[in-house]
C-alpha positions as CSV (number, residue, x, y, z in Angstrom):
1,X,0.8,-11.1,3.1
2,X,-1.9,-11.4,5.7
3,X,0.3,-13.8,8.0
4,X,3.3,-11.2,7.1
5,X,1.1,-8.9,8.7
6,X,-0.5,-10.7,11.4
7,X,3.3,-11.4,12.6
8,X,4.4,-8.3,12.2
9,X,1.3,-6.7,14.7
10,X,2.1,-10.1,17.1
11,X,5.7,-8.2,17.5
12,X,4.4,-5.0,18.0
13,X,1.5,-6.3,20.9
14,X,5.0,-8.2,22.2
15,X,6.6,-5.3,23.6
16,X,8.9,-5.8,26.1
17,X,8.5,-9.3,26.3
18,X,11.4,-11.2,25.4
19,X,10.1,-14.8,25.0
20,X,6.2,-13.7,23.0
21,X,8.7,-11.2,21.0
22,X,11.4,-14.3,19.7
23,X,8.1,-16.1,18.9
24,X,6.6,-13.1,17.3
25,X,10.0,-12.6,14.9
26,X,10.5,-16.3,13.9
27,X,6.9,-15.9,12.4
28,X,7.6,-12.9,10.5
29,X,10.8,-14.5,9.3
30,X,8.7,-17.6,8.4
31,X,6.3,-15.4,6.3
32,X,9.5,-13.8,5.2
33,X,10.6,-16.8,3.3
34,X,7.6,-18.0,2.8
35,X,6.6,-14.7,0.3
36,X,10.4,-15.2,-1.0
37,X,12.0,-12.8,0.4
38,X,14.2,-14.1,2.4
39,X,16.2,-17.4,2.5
40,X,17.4,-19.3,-0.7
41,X,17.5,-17.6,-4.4
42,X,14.7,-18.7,-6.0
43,X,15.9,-17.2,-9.2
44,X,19.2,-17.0,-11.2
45,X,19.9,-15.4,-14.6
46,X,23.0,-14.6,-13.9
47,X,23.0,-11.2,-14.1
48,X,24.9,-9.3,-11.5
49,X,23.3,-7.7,-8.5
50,X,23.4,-3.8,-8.2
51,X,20.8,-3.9,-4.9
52,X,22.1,-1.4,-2.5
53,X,24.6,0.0,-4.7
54,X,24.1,3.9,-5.3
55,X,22.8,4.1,-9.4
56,X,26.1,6.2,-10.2
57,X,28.1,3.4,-9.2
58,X,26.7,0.8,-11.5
59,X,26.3,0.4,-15.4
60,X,23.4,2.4,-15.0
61,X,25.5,5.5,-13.9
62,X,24.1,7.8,-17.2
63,X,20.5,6.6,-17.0
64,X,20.2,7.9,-13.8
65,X,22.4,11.2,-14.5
66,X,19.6,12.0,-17.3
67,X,16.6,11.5,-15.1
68,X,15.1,15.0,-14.3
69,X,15.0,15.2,-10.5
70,X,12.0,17.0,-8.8
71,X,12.8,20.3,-7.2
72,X,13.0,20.7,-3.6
73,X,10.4,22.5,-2.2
């Protein structure tokens, strides 16, 4: 997480220049991976993925419908 971070503020101090800024994102994508989240599946069980799929639009369509939702304020 710290090099995640450390990237991430490298990209930010880059601003507006192009070559420090490429640098600056390959590291964050290196960290990326490196923390799993990006690249290769590191884990199968064969279930299907519902990520970024609205929760009325997957088997977990009445779940969701009986959560109490906050009010608006």
């Amino acid at each position: 997480m710290k090099e995640l971070m450390v990237a991430r503020r490298l990209v930010r101090d880059a601003e507006g220049e192009r070559v420090a800024t490429a640098l600056a994102r390959k590291r964050v994508d290196l960290a990326k991976i490196a923390l799993g989240e990006r690249g290769p599946l590191w884990w199968d069980d064969g279930a299907p993925d519902y990520n970024r799929h609205m929760a009325k639009n997957t088997p977990y369509a009445d779940w969701f419908a009986a959560l109490e939702m906050p009010a608006k304020q």
